[in-house]
C-alpha positions in Angstrom: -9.0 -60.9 53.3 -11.8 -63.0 55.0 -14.9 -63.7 53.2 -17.1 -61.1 54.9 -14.3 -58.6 54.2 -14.4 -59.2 50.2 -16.4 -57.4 48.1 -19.3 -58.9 46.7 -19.1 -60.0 42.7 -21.0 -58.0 40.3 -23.2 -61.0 40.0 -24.0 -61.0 43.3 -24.6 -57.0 43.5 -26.9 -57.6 40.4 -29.0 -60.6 42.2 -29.3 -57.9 45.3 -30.6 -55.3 42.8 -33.0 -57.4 41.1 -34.5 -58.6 44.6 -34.4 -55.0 46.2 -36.3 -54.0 43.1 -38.7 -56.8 43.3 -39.9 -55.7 47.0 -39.7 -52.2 46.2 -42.6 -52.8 43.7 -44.4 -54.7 46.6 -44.2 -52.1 48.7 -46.2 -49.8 45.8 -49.1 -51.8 47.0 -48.2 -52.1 50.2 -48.0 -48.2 50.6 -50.9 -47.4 48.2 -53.4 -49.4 51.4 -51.4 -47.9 54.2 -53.8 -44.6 54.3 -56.8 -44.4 55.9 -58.3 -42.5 53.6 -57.3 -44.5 50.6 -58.8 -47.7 52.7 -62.3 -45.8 53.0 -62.4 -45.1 48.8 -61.6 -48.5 48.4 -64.6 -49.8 50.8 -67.2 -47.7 48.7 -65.3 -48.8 45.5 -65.8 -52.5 46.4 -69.8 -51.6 46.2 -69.6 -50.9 42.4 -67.8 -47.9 40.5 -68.1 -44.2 41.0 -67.3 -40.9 40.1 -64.6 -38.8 42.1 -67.9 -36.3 42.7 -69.7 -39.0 44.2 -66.9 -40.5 46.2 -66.0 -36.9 47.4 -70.2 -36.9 48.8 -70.6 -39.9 50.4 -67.0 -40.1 52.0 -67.3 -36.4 53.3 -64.1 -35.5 51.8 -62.5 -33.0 49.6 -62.3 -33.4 45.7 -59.1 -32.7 45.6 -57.8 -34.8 48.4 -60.2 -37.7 46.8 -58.2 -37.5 43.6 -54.9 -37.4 44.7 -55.6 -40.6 46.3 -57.4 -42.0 43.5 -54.2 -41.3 41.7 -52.2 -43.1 44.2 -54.3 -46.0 43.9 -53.9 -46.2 39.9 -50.3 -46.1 40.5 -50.8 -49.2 42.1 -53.1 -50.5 39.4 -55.6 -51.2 42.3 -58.0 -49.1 40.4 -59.2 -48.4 36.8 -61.4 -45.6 34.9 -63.2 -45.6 32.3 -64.6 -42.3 30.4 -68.3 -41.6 29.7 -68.9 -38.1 28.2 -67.1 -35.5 30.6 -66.9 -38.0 33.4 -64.7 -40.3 34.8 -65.8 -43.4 36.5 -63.3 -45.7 38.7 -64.0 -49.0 39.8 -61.7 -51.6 41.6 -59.7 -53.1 39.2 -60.2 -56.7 39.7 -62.1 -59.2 42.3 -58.5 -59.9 43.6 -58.1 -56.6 44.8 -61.8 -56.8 46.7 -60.4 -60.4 47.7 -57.3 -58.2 49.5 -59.2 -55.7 51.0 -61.2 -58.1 52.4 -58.6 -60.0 54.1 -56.8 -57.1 55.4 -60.0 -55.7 57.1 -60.6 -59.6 58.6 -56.4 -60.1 59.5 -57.3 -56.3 61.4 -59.7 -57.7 63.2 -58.0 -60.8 64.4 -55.0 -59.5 65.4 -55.8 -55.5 66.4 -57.3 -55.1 69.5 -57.8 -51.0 68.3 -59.2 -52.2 65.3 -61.6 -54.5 67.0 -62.8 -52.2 69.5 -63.0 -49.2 67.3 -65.6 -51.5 65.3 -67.8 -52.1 68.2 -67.5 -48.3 68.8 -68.5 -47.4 65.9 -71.3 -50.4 65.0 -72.4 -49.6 69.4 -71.6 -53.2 70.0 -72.0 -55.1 71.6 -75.1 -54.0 74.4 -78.2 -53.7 74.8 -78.9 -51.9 71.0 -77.4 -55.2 69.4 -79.1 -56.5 66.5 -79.7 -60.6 65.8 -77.7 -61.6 62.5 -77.4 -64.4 60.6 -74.8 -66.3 58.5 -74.4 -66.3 54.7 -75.2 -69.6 54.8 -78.2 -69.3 56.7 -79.8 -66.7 54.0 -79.0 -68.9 51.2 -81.0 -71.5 53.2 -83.8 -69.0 53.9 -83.8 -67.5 49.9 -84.1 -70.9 48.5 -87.0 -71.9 50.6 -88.3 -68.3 49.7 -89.0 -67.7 53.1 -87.4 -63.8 53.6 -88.0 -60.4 52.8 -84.8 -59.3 52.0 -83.7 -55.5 52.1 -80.8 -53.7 50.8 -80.4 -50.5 52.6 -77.8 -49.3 51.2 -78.1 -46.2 48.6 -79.8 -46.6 45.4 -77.1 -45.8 43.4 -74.7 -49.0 45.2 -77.9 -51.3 44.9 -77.7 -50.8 41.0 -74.1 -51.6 40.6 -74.7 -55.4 42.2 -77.1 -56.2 45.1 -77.9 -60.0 46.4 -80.6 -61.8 43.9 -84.1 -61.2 45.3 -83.3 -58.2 47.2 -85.7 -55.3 47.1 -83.7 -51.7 47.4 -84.8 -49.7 50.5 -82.2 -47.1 51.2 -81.9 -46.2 55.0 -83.5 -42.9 54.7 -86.8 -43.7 53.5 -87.2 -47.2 55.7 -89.3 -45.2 58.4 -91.8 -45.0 55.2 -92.1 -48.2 53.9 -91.6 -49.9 57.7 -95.1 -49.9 57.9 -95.4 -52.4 55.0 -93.1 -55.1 56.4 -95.2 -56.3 59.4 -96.5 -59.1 58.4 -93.5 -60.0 56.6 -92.3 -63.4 58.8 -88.5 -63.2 58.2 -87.0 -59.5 57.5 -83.1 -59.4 56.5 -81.0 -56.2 56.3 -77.6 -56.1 54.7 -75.6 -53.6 53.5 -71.8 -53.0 52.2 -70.2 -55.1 54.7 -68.8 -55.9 58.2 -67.3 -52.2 59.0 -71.2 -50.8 57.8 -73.6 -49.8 60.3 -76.8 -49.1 58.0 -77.8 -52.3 58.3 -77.6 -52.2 62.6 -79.1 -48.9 62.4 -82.4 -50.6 59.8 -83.0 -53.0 62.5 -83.1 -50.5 65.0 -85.5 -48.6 63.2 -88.0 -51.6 62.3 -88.0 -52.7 65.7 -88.9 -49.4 66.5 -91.7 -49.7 64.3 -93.0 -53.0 65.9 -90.9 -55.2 63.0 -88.7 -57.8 64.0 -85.8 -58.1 62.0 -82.1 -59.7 61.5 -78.7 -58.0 59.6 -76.5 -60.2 57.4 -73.6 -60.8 59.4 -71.4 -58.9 57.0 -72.7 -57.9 53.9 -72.0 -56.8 50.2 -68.4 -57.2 50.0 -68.5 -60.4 51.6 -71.2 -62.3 49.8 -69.1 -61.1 46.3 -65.6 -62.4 47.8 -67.0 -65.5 48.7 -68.4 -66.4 45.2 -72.2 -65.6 45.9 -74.5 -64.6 42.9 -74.7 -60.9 42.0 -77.5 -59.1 40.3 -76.7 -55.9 38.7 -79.9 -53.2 37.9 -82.2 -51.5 39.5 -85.5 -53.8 39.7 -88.1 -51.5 38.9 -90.7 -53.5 39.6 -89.7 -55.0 42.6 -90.9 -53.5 45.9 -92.7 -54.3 49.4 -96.2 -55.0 49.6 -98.0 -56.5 52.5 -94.6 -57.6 54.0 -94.2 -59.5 50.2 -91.5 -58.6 47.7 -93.6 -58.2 44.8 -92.0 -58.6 41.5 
Protein backbone atom coordinates (compact mmCIF):
# COMPACT_ATOMS: atom_id res chain seq x y z
CA UNK A 1 0.00 0.00 0.00
CA UNK A 2 1.51 3.45 -1.15
CA UNK A 3 1.28 6.36 1.02
CA UNK A 4 -1.60 8.13 -0.74
CA UNK A 5 -3.42 4.81 -0.56
CA UNK A 6 -3.19 4.52 3.41
CA UNK A 7 -5.55 5.84 5.45
CA UNK A 8 -4.95 8.78 7.33
CA UNK A 9 -4.16 8.38 11.39
CA UNK A 10 -6.68 9.51 13.70
CA UNK A 11 -4.34 12.31 14.51
CA UNK A 12 -4.26 13.41 11.33
CA UNK A 13 -8.22 13.16 10.79
CA UNK A 14 -8.43 15.18 14.07
CA UNK A 15 -5.93 18.09 12.89
CA UNK A 16 -8.32 18.14 9.47
CA UNK A 17 -11.33 18.54 11.80
CA UNK A 18 -9.97 21.13 13.94
CA UNK A 19 -8.84 23.24 10.74
CA UNK A 20 -12.24 22.56 8.76
CA UNK A 21 -13.83 23.80 11.93
CA UNK A 22 -11.70 26.77 12.25
CA UNK A 23 -12.71 28.10 8.53
CA UNK A 24 -16.12 27.03 8.99
CA UNK A 25 -16.47 29.67 11.77
CA UNK A 26 -14.73 32.16 9.28
CA UNK A 27 -17.02 31.72 6.86
CA UNK A 28 -19.95 32.75 9.70
CA UNK A 29 -18.65 36.15 8.98
CA UNK A 30 -17.80 35.79 5.74
CA UNK A 31 -21.54 34.69 4.93
CA UNK A 32 -23.17 37.08 7.52
CA UNK A 33 -21.54 40.26 4.81
CA UNK A 34 -22.30 38.41 1.63
CA UNK A 35 -26.02 39.97 1.41
CA UNK A 36 -26.79 43.04 0.10
CA UNK A 37 -29.13 43.85 2.33
CA UNK A 38 -27.26 42.88 5.39
CA UNK A 39 -24.35 45.36 3.84
CA UNK A 40 -26.90 48.34 3.61
CA UNK A 41 -28.02 47.75 7.74
CA UNK A 42 -24.54 47.72 8.44
CA UNK A 43 -23.77 51.18 6.48
CA UNK A 44 -26.55 53.01 8.55
CA UNK A 45 -25.38 51.06 11.64
CA UNK A 46 -21.84 52.39 11.21
CA UNK A 47 -23.61 56.08 11.69
CA UNK A 48 -24.56 55.27 15.33
CA UNK A 49 -27.24 52.71 16.70
CA UNK A 50 -30.85 52.22 15.89
CA UNK A 51 -33.94 50.64 16.32
CA UNK A 52 -35.23 47.80 13.83
CA UNK A 53 -38.29 50.48 13.26
CA UNK A 54 -35.97 53.04 12.28
CA UNK A 55 -33.77 50.88 10.15
CA UNK A 56 -36.93 49.33 8.47
CA UNK A 57 -37.78 53.55 7.55
CA UNK A 58 -34.81 54.78 6.31
CA UNK A 59 -33.62 51.48 4.39
CA UNK A 60 -37.13 51.14 2.77
CA UNK A 61 -37.46 47.72 3.85
CA UNK A 62 -39.70 45.31 5.59
CA UNK A 63 -39.58 44.83 9.47
CA UNK A 64 -39.57 41.50 9.23
CA UNK A 65 -36.93 41.07 6.54
CA UNK A 66 -34.84 43.81 8.68
CA UNK A 67 -34.86 41.50 11.66
CA UNK A 68 -34.07 38.34 10.20
CA UNK A 69 -31.01 39.97 9.05
CA UNK A 70 -30.27 41.66 12.12
CA UNK A 71 -30.44 38.22 13.58
CA UNK A 72 -27.96 36.94 11.14
CA UNK A 73 -25.69 39.53 11.93
CA UNK A 74 -25.80 38.72 15.87
CA UNK A 75 -25.02 35.33 14.93
CA UNK A 76 -21.93 36.69 13.67
CA UNK A 77 -21.43 38.85 16.76
CA UNK A 78 -21.08 41.77 14.13
CA UNK A 79 -23.84 43.46 16.01
CA UNK A 80 -25.06 43.99 19.66
CA UNK A 81 -28.47 45.34 21.45
CA UNK A 82 -29.19 46.77 24.20
CA UNK A 83 -32.79 47.16 25.77
CA UNK A 84 -34.42 50.52 26.76
CA UNK A 85 -38.04 50.20 27.87
CA UNK A 86 -39.92 48.11 25.11
CA UNK A 87 -37.23 48.80 22.55
CA UNK A 88 -34.38 47.38 21.20
CA UNK A 89 -31.47 49.35 19.99
CA UNK A 90 -28.49 47.60 17.81
CA UNK A 91 -25.42 49.16 17.21
CA UNK A 92 -22.15 47.69 15.48
CA UNK A 93 -20.49 45.76 17.87
CA UNK A 94 -17.03 47.13 17.83
CA UNK A 95 -14.83 49.84 15.64
CA UNK A 96 -13.18 46.70 14.14
CA UNK A 97 -16.23 45.71 12.59
CA UNK A 98 -16.69 49.57 11.08
CA UNK A 99 -12.78 49.04 10.34
CA UNK A 100 -14.10 45.76 7.99
CA UNK A 101 -16.81 47.22 6.40
CA UNK A 102 -14.81 49.94 5.47
CA UNK A 103 -12.27 47.99 3.78
CA UNK A 104 -14.53 45.78 2.02
CA UNK A 105 -16.41 48.78 0.44
CA UNK A 106 -12.72 50.39 -0.59
CA UNK A 107 -11.20 46.54 -1.80
CA UNK A 108 -14.89 46.72 -4.02
CA UNK A 109 -13.88 49.58 -5.40
CA UNK A 110 -10.44 48.74 -6.40
CA UNK A 111 -10.92 45.69 -7.83
CA UNK A 112 -14.84 45.75 -9.14
CA UNK A 113 -15.30 47.40 -12.15
CA UNK A 114 -19.53 46.84 -11.41
CA UNK A 115 -18.94 48.12 -8.10
CA UNK A 116 -17.17 51.18 -9.30
CA UNK A 117 -19.43 52.17 -11.95
CA UNK A 118 -22.59 51.39 -10.05
CA UNK A 119 -21.13 54.14 -7.62
CA UNK A 120 -20.72 56.80 -10.20
CA UNK A 121 -24.35 55.73 -11.22
CA UNK A 122 -25.71 56.16 -8.41
CA UNK A 123 -23.48 59.46 -6.93
CA UNK A 124 -24.13 60.89 -11.24
CA UNK A 125 -20.45 60.93 -11.52
CA UNK A 126 -18.51 61.93 -12.82
CA UNK A 127 -20.06 64.96 -15.47
CA UNK A 128 -20.99 68.01 -15.60
CA UNK A 129 -23.27 67.85 -11.98
CA UNK A 130 -19.84 66.93 -10.14
CA UNK A 131 -19.24 68.55 -7.03
CA UNK A 132 -15.48 69.90 -5.83
CA UNK A 133 -14.29 67.83 -2.60
CA UNK A 134 -11.70 67.96 -0.46
CA UNK A 135 -9.49 65.55 1.65
CA UNK A 136 -9.72 64.74 5.32
CA UNK A 137 -6.67 66.29 5.64
CA UNK A 138 -7.48 69.30 4.04
CA UNK A 139 -10.57 70.00 6.53
CA UNK A 140 -8.56 69.40 9.54
CA UNK A 141 -6.27 72.13 7.96
CA UNK A 142 -9.32 74.31 7.25
CA UNK A 143 -11.10 73.52 11.08
CA UNK A 144 -7.97 74.47 12.85
CA UNK A 145 -7.52 77.73 11.19
CA UNK A 146 -11.35 78.06 11.82
CA UNK A 147 -11.84 79.04 8.44
CA UNK A 148 -15.19 76.63 7.33
CA UNK A 149 -18.65 76.37 7.87
CA UNK A 150 -19.12 72.95 8.17
CA UNK A 151 -22.49 71.07 7.57
CA UNK A 152 -23.72 67.73 8.41
CA UNK A 153 -26.59 66.81 6.18
CA UNK A 154 -27.25 63.93 7.26
CA UNK A 155 -30.57 63.17 9.48
CA UNK A 156 -30.78 64.58 12.84
CA UNK A 157 -31.15 61.54 14.46
CA UNK A 158 -27.39 60.10 12.81
CA UNK A 159 -25.86 63.70 13.71
CA UNK A 160 -26.71 62.92 17.51
CA UNK A 161 -25.12 59.64 17.59
CA UNK A 162 -21.40 61.25 16.52
CA UNK A 163 -20.94 64.01 13.97
CA UNK A 164 -17.37 65.78 13.15
CA UNK A 165 -16.41 68.48 16.06
CA UNK A 166 -17.64 71.99 14.95
CA UNK A 167 -20.26 70.74 12.70
CA UNK A 168 -23.64 72.36 12.69
CA UNK A 169 -26.62 69.69 11.76
CA UNK A 170 -28.54 70.68 8.63
CA UNK A 171 -30.44 67.71 7.39
CA UNK A 172 -30.85 67.65 3.53
CA UNK A 173 -34.44 68.40 3.55
CA UNK A 174 -34.53 71.65 5.20
CA UNK A 175 -31.03 73.10 3.37
CA UNK A 176 -33.25 75.02 0.71
CA UNK A 177 -34.27 77.01 4.12
CA UNK A 178 -31.36 77.82 5.73
CA UNK A 179 -29.23 78.16 2.14
CA UNK A 180 -30.11 81.56 2.30
CA UNK A 181 -28.00 82.06 5.48
CA UNK A 182 -24.72 80.62 4.13
CA UNK A 183 -23.71 83.25 1.48
CA UNK A 184 -21.38 85.06 2.91
CA UNK A 185 -20.00 82.12 4.54
CA UNK A 186 -16.27 81.96 2.60
CA UNK A 187 -15.60 78.12 2.87
CA UNK A 188 -18.90 75.83 2.96
CA UNK A 189 -18.23 71.90 3.57
CA UNK A 190 -20.86 69.13 3.21
CA UNK A 191 -20.31 65.65 4.48
CA UNK A 192 -22.35 63.03 5.20
CA UNK A 193 -22.21 59.03 6.12
CA UNK A 194 -19.56 58.22 3.74
CA UNK A 195 -18.14 57.44 0.23
CA UNK A 196 -21.34 55.25 -1.18
CA UNK A 197 -23.67 58.60 0.29
CA UNK A 198 -25.02 60.99 -2.11
CA UNK A 199 -26.68 63.67 0.40
CA UNK A 200 -23.69 65.39 0.53
CA UNK A 201 -23.44 65.70 -3.70
CA UNK A 202 -27.01 66.37 -3.75
CA UNK A 203 -26.36 69.66 -0.66
CA UNK A 204 -23.83 71.02 -3.03
CA UNK A 205 -26.12 70.88 -5.76
CA UNK A 206 -28.65 72.57 -4.06
CA UNK A 207 -26.39 75.61 -2.50
CA UNK A 208 -25.08 76.25 -5.84
CA UNK A 209 -28.38 76.45 -6.91
CA UNK A 210 -28.86 78.94 -4.35
CA UNK A 211 -25.87 81.17 -5.47
CA UNK A 212 -23.55 79.28 -2.54
CA UNK A 213 -20.43 77.82 -3.49
CA UNK A 214 -19.63 74.82 -1.77
CA UNK A 215 -17.30 71.48 -1.38
CA UNK A 216 -18.28 67.66 -0.03
CA UNK A 217 -15.88 65.78 2.19
CA UNK A 218 -14.46 63.27 -0.05
CA UNK A 219 -15.97 60.49 1.98
CA UNK A 220 -17.48 61.19 5.03
CA UNK A 221 -18.77 59.78 8.48
CA UNK A 222 -17.52 56.36 8.40
CA UNK A 223 -14.37 57.41 7.23
CA UNK A 224 -13.23 60.25 9.41
CA UNK A 225 -14.26 57.53 12.53
CA UNK A 226 -12.08 54.60 10.95
CA UNK A 227 -9.33 56.74 10.54
CA UNK A 228 -9.04 57.85 14.19
CA UNK A 229 -10.64 61.40 13.74
CA UNK A 230 -12.38 63.10 16.83
CA UNK A 231 -16.06 62.43 17.30
CA UNK A 232 -18.61 64.52 19.04
CA UNK A 233 -21.73 62.84 20.17
CA UNK A 234 -25.14 65.24 21.01
CA UNK A 235 -27.16 67.29 19.48
CA UNK A 236 -25.66 71.00 19.85
CA UNK A 237 -28.58 72.91 20.62
CA UNK A 238 -27.12 76.04 20.37
CA UNK A 239 -25.20 75.72 17.51
CA UNK A 240 -26.64 76.92 14.15
CA UNK A 241 -26.03 79.22 10.99
CA UNK A 242 -26.09 82.84 11.15
CA UNK A 243 -24.81 85.20 8.66
CA UNK A 244 -22.83 82.35 6.98
CA UNK A 245 -21.22 81.91 10.85
CA UNK A 246 -21.65 78.78 13.03
CA UNK A 247 -22.82 80.40 15.99
CA UNK A 248 -22.32 78.57 19.19
Amino acid sequence: MTAAERPPSPASVAAIERRRALFDGLAVVGKALGSPRRLELMDLLAQGERTVESLARTADMGLTSVSAHLQVLKLANLVATRREGTKVYYRLAGDDVADVYDRLRTVALHRSADVDRARAAYLSLPGDSEVGTLSREELVELMRNEQVTLLDVRPCEEYRAGHIPGAVSVPLSALPDDAKLLRKAQQVVTYCRGSFCVMAHDAVRLLAASGVAARRLEDGMLEWRTHGHPVETGLVENREVENGEVSA
